[in-house]
C-alpha positions in Angstrom: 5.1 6.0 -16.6 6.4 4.2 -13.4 6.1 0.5 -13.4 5.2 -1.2 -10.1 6.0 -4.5 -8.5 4.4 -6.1 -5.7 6.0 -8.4 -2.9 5.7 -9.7 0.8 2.3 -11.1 0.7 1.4 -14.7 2.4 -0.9 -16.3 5.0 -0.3 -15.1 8.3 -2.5 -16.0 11.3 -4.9 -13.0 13.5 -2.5 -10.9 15.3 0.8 -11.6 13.2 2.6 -9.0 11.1 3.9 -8.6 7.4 5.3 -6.3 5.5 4.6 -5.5 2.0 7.1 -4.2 -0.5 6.4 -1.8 -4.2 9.3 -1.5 -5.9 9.1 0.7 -8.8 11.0 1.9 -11.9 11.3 5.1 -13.6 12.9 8.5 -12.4 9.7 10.4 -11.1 9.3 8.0 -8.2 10.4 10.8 -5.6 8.3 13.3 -6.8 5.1 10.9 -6.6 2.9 10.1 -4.1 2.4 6.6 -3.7 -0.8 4.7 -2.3 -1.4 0.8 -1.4 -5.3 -0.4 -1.8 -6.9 -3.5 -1.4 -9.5 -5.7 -3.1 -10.6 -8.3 -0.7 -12.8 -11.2 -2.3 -16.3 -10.3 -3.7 -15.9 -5.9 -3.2 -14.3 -3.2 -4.3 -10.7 -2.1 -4.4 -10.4 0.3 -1.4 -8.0 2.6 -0.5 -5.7 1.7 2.6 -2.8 4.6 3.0 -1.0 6.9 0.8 2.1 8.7 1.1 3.3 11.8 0.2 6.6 12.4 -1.9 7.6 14.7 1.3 6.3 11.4 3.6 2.8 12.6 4.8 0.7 10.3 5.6 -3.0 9.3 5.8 -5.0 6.1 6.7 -8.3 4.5 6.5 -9.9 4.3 9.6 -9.8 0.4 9.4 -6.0 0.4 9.7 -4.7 3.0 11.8 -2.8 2.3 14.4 -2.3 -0.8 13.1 -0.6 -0.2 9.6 2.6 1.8 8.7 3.4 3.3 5.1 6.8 4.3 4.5 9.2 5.2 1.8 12.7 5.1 0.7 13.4 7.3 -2.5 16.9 5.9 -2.7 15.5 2.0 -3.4 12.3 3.5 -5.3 10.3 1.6 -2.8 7.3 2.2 -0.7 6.4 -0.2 2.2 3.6 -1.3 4.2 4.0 -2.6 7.2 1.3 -4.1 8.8 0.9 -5.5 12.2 -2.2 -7.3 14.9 -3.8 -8.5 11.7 -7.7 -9.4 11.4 -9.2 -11.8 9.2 -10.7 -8.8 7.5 -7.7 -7.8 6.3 -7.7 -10.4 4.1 -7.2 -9.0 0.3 -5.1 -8.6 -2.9 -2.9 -5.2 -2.0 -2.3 -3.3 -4.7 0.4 -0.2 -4.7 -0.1 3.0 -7.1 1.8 6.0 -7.8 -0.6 8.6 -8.0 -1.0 12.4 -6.7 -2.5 13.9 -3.6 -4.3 17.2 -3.4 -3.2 19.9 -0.9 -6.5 18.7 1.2 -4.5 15.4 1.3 -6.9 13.5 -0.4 -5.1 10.7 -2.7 -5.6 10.8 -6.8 -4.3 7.7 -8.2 -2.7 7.3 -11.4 -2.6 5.2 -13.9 -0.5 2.6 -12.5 -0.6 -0.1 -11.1 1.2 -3.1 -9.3 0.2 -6.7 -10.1 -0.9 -7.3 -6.5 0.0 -9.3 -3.7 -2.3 -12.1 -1.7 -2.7 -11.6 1.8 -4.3 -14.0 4.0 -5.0 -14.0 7.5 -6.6 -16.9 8.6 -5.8 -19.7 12.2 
């Protein structure tokens, strides 16, 4: 079981940047893939990017370009960085260590970060 921990969240006006942090516990963190959703008020938690444990990558179409996931095996940690935000963006991010098929299509597992607020707003 890995145990996940959220952090980097705030308000941040359209355009700005911020950079979410996961850090997680446990010894299987390099050999999971690792995924950050969000649940932005009123819908459904909706995948954003995952990340392979060899660090491929794959985005929702509502973010690329604009959003970076990373990792660093050595800290246990996975990032998010996130730049020219839109009020749409706005959401609890959640992180998740999970699997990902060879199509590259993201299974998440069973756990799960406490989530971070984001706010984007003038």
């Amino acid at each position: 079981q890995v145990q996940l921990v959220e952090s980097g969240g705030g308000l941040v006006q359209p355009g700005g940047s911020l950079r979410l942090s996961c850090a997680a516990s446990g010894s299987i963190f390099s050999i999971v893939a690792m995924g950050w959703y969000r649940q932005p008020p009123g819908k459904l938690r909706e995948l954003v990017a995952h990340i392979s444990s060899a660090g491929n990558t794959n985005y929702a179409d509502s973010v690329k370009g604009r959003f970076t996931i990373s990792r660093d095996n050595a800290k246990k940690t996975v990032y998010l960085q996130m730049n020219s935000l839109k009020p749409e963006d706005t959401a609890v991010y959640y992180c998740n260590a999970g699997s990902r098929y060879s199509s590259g299509t993201y299974n998440p597992g069973g756990s799960w970060g406490q989530g971070t607020q984001v706010t984007v707003s003038s």
